[in-house]
Backbone as ProteinMPNN parsed JSONL, in Angstrom:
{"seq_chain_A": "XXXXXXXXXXXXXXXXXXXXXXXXXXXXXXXXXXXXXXXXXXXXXXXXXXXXXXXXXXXXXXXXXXXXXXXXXXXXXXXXXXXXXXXXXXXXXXXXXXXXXXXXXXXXXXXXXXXXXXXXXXXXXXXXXXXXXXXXXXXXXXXXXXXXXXXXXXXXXXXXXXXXXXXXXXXXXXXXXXXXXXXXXXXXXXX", "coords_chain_A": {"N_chain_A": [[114.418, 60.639, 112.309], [116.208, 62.422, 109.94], [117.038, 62.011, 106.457], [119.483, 64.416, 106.154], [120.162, 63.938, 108.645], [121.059, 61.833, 109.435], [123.455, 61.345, 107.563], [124.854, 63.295, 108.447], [125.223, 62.612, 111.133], [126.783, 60.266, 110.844], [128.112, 60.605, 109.308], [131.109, 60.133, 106.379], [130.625, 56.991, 105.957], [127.656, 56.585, 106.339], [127.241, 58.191, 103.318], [128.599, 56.968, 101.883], [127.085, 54.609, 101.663], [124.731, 55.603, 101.454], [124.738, 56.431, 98.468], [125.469, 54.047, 97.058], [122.276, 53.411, 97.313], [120.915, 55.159, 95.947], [121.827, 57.185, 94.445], [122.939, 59.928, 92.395], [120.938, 61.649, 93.865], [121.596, 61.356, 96.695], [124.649, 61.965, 95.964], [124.601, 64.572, 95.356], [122.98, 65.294, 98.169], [125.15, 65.536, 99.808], [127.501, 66.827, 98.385], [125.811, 69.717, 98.928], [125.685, 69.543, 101.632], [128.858, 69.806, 101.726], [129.377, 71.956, 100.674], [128.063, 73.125, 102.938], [130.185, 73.688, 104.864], [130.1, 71.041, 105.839], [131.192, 68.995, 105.547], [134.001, 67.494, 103.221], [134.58, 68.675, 99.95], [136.141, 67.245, 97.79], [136.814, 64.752, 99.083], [134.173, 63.873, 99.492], [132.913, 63.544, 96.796], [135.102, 61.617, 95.604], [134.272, 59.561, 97.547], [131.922, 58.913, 96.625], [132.737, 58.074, 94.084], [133.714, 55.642, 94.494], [132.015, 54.281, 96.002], [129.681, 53.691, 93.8], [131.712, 52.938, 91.618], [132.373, 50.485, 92.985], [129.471, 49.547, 93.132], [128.552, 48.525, 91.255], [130.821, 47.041, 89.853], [129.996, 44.601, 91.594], [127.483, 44.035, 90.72], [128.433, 43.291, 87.695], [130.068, 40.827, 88.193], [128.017, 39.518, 89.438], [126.249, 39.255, 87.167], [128.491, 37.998, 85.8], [129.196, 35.434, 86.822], [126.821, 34.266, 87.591], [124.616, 35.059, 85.811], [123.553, 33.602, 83.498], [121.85, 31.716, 84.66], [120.347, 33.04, 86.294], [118.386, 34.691, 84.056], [117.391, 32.528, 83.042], [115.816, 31.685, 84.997], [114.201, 33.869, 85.303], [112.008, 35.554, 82.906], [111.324, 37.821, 82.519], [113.276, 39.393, 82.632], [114.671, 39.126, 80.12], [114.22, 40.617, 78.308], [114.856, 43.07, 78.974], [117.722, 42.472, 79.035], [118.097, 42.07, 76.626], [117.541, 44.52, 75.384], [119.682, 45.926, 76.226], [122.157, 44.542, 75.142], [121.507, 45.515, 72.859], [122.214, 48.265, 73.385], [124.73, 47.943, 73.623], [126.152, 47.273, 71.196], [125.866, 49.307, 69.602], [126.953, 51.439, 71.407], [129.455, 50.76, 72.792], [132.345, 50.715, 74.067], [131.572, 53.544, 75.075], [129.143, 52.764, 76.604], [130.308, 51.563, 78.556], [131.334, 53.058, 80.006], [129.027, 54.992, 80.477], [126.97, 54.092, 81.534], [125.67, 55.203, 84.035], [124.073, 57.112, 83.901], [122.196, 56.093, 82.683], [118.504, 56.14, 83.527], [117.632, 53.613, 85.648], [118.541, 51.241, 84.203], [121.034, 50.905, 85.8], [121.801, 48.747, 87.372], [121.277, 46.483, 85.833], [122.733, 47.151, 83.751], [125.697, 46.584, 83.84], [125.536, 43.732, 85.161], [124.735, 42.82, 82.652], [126.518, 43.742, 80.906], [128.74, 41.495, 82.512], [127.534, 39.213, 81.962], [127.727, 38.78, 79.246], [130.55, 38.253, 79.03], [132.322, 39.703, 78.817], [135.613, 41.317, 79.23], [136.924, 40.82, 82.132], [139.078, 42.475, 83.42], [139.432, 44.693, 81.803], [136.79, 45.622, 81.88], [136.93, 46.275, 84.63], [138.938, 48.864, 84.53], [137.46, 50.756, 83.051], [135.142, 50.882, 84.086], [136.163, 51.912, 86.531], [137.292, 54.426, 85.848], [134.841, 55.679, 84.584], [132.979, 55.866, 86.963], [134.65, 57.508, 88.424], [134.208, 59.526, 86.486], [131.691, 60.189, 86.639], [131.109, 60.741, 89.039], [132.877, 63.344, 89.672], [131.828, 65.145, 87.619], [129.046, 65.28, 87.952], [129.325, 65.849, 90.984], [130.421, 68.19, 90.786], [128.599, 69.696, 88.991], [126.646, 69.967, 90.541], [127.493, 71.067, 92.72], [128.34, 73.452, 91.598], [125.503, 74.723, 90.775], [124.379, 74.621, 93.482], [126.225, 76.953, 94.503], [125.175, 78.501, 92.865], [122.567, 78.732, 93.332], [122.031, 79.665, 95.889], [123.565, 82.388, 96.0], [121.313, 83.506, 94.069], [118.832, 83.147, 95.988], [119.736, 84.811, 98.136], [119.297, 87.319, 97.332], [116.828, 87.666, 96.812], [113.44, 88.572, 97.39], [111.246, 86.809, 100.119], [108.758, 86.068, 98.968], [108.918, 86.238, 96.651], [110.806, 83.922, 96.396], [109.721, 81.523, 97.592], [107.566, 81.407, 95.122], [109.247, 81.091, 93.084], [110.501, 78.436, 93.872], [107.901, 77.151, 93.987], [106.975, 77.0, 91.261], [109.654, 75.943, 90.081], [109.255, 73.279, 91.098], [107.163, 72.457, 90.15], [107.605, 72.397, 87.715], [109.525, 70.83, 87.724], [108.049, 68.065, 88.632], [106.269, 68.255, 86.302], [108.004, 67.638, 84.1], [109.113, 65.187, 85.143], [106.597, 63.372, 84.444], [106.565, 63.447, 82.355], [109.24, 62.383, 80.948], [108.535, 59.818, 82.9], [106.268, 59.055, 80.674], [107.331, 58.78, 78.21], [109.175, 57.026, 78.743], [107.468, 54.732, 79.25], [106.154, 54.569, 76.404], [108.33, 54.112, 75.319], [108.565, 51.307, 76.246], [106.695, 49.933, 75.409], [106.858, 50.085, 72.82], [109.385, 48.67, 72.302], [110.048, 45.283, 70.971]], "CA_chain_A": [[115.684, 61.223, 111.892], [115.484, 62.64, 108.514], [118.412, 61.476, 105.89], [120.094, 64.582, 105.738], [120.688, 64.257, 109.867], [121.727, 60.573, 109.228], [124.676, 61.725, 106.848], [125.538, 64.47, 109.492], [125.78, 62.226, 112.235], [127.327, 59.142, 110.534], [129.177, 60.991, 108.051], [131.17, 59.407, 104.54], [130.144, 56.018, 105.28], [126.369, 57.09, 105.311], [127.355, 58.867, 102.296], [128.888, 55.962, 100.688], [125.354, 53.628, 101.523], [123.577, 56.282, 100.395], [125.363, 56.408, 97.065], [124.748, 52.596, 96.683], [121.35, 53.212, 97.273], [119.874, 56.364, 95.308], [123.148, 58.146, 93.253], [122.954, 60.93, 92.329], [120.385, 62.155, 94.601], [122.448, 61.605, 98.259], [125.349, 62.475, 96.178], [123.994, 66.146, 95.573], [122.95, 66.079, 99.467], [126.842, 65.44, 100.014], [127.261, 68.085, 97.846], [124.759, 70.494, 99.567], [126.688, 69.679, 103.146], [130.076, 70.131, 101.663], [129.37, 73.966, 100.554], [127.898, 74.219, 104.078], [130.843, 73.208, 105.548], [130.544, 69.802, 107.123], [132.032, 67.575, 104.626], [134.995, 68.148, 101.934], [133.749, 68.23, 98.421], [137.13, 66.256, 97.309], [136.412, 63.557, 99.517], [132.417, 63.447, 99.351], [133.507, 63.123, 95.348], [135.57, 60.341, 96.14], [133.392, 58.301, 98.344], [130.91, 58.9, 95.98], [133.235, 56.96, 92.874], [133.819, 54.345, 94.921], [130.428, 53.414, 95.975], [129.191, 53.534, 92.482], [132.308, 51.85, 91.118], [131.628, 48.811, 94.184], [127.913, 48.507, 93.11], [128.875, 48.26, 89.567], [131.179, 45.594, 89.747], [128.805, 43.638, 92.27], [126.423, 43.634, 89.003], [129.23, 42.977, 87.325], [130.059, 39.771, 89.282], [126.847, 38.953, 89.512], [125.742, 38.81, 85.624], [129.248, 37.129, 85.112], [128.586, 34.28, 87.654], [125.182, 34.04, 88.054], [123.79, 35.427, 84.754], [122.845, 33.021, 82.974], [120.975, 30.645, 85.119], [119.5, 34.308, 86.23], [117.835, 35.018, 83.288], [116.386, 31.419, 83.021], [114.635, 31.746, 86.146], [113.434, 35.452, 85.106], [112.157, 35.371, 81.531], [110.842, 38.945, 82.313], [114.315, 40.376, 82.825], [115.425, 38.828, 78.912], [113.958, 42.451, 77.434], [116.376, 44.348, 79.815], [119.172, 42.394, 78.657], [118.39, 42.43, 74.751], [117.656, 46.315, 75.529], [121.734, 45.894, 77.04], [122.388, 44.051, 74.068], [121.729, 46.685, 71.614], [122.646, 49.41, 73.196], [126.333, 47.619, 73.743], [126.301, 46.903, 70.002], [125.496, 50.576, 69.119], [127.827, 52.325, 71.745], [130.33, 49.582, 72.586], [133.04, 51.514, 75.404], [130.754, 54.633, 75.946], [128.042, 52.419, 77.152], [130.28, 51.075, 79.851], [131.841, 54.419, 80.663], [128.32, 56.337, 80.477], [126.232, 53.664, 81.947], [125.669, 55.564, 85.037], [123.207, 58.438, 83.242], [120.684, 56.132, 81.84], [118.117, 55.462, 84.644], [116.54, 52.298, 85.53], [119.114, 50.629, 83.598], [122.239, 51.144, 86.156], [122.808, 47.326, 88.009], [121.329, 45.85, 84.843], [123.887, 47.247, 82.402], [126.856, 46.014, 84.663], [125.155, 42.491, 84.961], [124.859, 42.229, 80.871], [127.561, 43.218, 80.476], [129.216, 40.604, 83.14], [126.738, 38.137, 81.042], [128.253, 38.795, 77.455], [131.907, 38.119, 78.577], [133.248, 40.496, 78.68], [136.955, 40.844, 80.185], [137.4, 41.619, 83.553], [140.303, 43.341, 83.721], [138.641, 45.919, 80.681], [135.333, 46.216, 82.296], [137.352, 47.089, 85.721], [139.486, 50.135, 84.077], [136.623, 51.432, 82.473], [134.27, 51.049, 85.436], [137.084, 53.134, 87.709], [137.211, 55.333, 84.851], [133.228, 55.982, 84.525], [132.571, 55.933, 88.268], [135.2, 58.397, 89.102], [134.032, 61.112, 85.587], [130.304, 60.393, 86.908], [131.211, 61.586, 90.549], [133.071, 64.654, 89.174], [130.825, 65.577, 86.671], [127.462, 65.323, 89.016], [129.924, 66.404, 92.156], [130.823, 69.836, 90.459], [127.662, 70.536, 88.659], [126.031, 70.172, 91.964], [128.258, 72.218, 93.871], [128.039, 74.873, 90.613], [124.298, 74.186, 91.309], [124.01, 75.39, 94.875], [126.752, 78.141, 94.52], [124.578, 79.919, 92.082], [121.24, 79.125, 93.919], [122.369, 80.126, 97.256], [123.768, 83.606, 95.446], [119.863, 83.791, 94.067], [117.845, 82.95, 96.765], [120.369, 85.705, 98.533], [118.698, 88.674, 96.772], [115.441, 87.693, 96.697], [112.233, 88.43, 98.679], [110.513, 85.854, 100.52], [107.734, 86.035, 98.615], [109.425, 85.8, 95.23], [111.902, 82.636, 96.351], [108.614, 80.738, 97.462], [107.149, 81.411, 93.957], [110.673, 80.274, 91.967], [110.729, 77.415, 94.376], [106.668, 76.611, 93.279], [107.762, 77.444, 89.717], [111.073, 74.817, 89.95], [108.76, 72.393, 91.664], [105.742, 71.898, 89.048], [108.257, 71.794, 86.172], [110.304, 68.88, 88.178], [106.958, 66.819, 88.604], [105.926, 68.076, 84.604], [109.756, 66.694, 83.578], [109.248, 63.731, 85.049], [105.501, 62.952, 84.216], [106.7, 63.251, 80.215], [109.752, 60.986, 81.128], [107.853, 58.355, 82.492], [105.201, 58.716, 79.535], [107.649, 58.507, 77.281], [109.645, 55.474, 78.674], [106.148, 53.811, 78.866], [106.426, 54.958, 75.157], [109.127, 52.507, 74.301], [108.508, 49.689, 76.138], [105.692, 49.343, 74.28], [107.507, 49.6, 71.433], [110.178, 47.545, 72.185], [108.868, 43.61, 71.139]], "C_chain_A": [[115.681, 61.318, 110.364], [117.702, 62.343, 107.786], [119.658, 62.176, 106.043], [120.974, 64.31, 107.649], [121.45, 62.841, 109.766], [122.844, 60.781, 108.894], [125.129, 62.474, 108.14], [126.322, 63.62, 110.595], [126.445, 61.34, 111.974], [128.663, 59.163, 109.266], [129.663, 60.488, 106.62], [131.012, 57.973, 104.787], [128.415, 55.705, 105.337], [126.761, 57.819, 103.983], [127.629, 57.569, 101.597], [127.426, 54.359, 100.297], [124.795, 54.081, 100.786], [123.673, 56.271, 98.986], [124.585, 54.981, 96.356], [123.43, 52.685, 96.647], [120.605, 54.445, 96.227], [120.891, 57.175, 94.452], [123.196, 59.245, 93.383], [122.191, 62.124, 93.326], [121.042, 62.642, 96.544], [124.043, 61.838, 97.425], [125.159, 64.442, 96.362], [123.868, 66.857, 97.277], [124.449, 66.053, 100.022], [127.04, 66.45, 99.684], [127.223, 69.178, 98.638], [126.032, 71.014, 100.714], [127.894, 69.998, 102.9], [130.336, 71.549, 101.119], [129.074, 74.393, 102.074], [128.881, 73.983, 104.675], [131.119, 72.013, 106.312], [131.265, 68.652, 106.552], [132.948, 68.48, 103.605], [134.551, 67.341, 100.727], [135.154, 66.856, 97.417], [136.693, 64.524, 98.089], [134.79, 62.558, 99.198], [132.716, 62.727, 97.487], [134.262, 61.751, 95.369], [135.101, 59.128, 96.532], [132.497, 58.348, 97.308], [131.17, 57.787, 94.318], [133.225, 56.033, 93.495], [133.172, 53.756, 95.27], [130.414, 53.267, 94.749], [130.431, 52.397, 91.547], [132.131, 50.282, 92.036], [130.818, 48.062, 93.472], [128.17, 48.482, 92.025], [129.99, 46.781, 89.575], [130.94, 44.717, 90.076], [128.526, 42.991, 91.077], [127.696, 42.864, 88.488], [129.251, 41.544, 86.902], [129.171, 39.103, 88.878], [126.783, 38.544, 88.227], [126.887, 37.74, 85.241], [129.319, 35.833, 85.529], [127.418, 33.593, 87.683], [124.197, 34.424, 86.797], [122.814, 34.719, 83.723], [121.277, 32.129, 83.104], [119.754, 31.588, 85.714], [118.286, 34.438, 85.478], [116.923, 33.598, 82.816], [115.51, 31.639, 83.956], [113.677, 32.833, 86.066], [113.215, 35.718, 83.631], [112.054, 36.924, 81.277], [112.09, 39.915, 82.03], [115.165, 40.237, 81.402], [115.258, 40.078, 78.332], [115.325, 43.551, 77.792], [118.034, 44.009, 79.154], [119.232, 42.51, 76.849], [118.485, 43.93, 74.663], [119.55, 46.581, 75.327], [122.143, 45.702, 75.931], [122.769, 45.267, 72.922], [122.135, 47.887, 71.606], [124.614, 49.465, 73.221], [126.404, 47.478, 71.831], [126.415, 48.114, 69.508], [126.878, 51.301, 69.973], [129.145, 51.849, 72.086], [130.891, 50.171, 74.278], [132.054, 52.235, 75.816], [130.012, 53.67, 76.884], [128.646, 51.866, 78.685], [131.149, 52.154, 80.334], [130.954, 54.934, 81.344], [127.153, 55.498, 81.415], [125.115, 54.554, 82.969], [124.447, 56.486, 85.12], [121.926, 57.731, 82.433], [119.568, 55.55, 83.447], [117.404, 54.639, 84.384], [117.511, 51.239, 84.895], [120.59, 49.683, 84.494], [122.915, 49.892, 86.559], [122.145, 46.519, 86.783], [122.215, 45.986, 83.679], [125.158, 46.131, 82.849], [126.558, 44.425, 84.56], [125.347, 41.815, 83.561], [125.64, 42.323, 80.89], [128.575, 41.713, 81.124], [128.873, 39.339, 82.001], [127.383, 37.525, 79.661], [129.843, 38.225, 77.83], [132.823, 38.762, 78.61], [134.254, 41.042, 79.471], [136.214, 41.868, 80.848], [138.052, 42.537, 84.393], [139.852, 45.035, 82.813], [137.664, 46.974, 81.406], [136.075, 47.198, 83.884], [138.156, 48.451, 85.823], [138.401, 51.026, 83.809], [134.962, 51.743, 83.077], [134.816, 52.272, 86.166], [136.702, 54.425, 87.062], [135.615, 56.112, 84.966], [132.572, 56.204, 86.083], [133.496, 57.031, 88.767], [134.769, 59.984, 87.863], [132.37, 61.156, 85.683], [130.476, 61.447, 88.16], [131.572, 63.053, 90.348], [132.379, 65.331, 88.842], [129.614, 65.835, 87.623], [127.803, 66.523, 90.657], [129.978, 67.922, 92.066], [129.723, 70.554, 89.736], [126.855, 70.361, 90.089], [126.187, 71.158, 92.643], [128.264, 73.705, 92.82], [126.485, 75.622, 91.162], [124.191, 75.321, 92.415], [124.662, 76.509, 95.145], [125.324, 79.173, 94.341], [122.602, 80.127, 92.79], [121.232, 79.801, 95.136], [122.365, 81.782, 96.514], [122.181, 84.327, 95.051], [118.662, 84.086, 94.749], [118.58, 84.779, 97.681], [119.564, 87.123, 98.758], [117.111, 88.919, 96.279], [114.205, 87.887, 97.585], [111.83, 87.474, 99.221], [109.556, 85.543, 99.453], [108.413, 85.565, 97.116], [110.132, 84.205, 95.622], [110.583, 81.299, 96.733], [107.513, 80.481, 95.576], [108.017, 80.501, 92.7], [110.624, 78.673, 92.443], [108.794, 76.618, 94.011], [106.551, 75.95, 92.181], [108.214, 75.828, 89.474], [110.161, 73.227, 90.716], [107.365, 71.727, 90.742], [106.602, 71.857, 88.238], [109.324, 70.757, 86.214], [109.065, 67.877, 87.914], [106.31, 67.009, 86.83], [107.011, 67.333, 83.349], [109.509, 64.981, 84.113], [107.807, 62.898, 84.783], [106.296, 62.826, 82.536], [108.017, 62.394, 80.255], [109.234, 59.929, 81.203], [107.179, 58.292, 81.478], [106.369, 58.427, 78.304], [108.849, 57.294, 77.312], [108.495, 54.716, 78.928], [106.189, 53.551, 77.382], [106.966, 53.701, 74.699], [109.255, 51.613, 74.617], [107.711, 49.479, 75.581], [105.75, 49.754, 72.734], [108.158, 48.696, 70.871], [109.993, 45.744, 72.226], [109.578, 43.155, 72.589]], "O_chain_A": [[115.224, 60.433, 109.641], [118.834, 62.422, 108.263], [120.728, 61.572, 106.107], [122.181, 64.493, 107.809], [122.632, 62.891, 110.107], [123.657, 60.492, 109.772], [125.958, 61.865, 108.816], [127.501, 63.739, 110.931], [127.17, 61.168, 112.953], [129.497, 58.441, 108.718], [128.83, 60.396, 105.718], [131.266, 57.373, 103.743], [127.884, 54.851, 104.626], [125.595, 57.984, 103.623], [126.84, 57.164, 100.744], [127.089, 53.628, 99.366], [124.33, 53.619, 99.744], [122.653, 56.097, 98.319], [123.65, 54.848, 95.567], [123.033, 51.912, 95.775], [119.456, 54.169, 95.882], [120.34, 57.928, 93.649], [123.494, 59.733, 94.474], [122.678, 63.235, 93.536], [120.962, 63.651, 97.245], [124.913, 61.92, 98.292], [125.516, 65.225, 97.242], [124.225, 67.953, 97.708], [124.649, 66.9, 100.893], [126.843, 67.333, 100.519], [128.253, 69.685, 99.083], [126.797, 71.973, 100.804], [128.38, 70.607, 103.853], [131.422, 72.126, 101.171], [129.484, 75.441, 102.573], [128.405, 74.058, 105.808], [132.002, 71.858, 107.156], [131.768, 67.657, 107.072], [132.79, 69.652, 103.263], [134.292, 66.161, 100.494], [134.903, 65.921, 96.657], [136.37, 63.474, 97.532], [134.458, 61.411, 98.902], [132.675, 61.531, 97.2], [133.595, 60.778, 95.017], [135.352, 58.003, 96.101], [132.279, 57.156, 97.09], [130.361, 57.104, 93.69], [132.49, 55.2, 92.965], [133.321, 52.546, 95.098], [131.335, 52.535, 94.387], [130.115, 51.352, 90.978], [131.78, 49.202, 91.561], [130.873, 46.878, 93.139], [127.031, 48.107, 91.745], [129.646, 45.643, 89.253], [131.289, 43.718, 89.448], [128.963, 41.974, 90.539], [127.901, 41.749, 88.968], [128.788, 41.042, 85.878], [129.304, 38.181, 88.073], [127.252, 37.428, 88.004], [126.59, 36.761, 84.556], [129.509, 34.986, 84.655], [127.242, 32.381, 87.804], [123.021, 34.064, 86.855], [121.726, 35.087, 83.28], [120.287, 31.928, 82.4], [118.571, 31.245, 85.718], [117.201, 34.334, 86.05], [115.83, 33.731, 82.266], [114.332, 31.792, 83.633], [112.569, 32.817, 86.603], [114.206, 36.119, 83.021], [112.482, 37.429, 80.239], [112.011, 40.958, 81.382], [116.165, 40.94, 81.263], [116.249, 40.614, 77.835], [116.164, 44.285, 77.272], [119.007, 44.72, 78.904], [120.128, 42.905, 76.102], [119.341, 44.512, 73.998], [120.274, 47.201, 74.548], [122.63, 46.71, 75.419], [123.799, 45.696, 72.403], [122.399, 48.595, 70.635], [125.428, 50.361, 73.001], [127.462, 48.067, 71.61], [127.341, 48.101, 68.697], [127.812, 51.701, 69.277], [130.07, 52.544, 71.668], [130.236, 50.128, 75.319], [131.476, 51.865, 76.838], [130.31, 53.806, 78.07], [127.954, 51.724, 79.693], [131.754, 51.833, 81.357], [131.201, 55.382, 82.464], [126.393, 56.226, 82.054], [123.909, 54.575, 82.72], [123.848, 56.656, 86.182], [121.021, 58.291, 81.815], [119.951, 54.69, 84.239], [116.659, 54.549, 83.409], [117.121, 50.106, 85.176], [121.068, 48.579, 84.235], [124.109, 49.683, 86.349], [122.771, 45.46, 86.774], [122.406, 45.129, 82.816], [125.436, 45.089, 82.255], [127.349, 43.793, 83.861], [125.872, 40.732, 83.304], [126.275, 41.269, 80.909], [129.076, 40.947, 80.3], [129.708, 38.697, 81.365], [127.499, 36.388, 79.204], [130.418, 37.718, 76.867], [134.009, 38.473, 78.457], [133.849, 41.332, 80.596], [135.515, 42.861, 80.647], [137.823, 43.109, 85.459], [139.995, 46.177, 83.25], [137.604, 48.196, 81.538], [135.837, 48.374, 84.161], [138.15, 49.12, 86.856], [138.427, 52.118, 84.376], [134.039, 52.464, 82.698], [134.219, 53.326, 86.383], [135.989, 55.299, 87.556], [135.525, 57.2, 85.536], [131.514, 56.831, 86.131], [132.999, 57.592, 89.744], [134.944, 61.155, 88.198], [131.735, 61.953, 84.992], [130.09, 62.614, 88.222], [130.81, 63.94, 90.733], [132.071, 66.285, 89.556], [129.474, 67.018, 87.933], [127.13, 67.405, 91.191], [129.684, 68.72, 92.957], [129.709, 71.785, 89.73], [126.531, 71.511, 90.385], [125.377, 71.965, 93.098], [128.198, 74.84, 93.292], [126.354, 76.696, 91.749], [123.985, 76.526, 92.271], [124.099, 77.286, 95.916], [124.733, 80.006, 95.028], [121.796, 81.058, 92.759], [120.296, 80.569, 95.357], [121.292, 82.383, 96.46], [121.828, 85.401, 95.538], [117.758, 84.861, 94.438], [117.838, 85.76, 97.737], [119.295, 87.769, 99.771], [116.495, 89.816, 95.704], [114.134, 87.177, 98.588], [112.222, 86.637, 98.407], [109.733, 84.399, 99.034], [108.25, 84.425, 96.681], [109.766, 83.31, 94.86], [110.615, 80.234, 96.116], [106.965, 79.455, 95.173], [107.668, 79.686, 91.845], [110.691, 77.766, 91.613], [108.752, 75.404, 93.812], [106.191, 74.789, 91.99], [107.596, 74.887, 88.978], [110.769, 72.156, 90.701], [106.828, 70.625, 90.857], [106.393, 70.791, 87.661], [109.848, 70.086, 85.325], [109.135, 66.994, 87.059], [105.946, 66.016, 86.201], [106.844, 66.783, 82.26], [109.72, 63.927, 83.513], [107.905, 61.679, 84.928], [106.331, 61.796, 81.863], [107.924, 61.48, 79.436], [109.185, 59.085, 80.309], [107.365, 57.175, 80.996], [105.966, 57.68, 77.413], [109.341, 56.755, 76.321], [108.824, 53.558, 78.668], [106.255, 52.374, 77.029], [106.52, 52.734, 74.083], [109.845, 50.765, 73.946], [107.914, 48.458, 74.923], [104.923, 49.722, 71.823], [108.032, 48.083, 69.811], [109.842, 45.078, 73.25], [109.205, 42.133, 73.165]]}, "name": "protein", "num_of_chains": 1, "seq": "XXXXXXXXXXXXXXXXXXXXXXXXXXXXXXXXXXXXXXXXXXXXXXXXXXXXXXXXXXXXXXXXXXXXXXXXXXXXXXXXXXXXXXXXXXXXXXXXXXXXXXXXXXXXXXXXXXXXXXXXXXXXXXXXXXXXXXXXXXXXXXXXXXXXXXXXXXXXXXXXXXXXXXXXXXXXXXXXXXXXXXXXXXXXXXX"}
């Protein structure tokens, strides 16, 4: 049973697992299904803040409980949090608004921050806040997204939409080959 039949048959609370588990990616297939009709894009949007706000305050939780004695047991994970460190020092709010957009980072930001102290009541406004202008934001360029590809693919030959779709498919795997090389880049920069 392939994921997107999972969602189909199990509907928004596969959607809201999925969220917890991969983001942006099963929100998009939410997305996808809610142009074809089987889901409503208000709702899929929805379920989609509220997972992400959940697993964020988990972390949260977690770093604020458990953080310390954490990071004793894991000396490896001290980089991630000085990383946290500096980028909270540098962006302060954004960072716990925008968290959501840096990858690799996403249940470790939430954790530091938990770690540092920082109120509860703050971090939980500004979580809601950031988890509901991620969902939007991702929800509606998505659904912009598939409007305008659907409209494309529309008017195109076979032969050409296999080529675009070749095309769009070597310069995803060339995008993310020079990502990873270049977050290889700065951990081995970063002491």
């Amino acid at each position: 049973m392939s994921f997107q039949e999972l969602i189909l048959t199990y509907g928004y609370p596969m959607l809201f697992l999925g969220v917890l588990i991969e983001s942006e990616a099963v929100l998009l297939i939410g997305v996808y299904l809610a142009q074809q009709g089987y889901f409503s894009l208000p709702i899929v949007i929805g379920v989609a803040a509220l997972s992400s706000f959940l697993a964020a305050q988990f972390c949260f939780f977690v770093g604020h409980r458990y953080g310390a004695t954490f990071l004793v047991k894991r000396p490896n994970w001290q980089l991630r949090f000085s990383r946290v460190q500096r980028l909270m020092n540098r962006f302060g709010i954004g960072l716990v608004l925008g968290f959501r957009v840096i990858y690799g980072l996403r249940g470790v930001i939430p954790a530091a921050i938990g770690l540092a102290d920082y109120s509860r009541l703050v971090f939980i406004g500004l979580n809601a806040m950031g988890a509901l202008l991620w969902a939007v934001a991702v929800g509606l360029a998505g659904s912009s997204f598939v409007h305008i590809a659907e409209h494309i693919f529309a008017k195109l030959s076979s032969h050409s939409t296999a080529l675009i779709l070749v095309l769009c498919g070597l310069s995803l795997c060339w995008g993310m080959y020079r990502f990873y090389r270049h977050l290889q880049r700065e951990k081995s920069i970063i002491p």
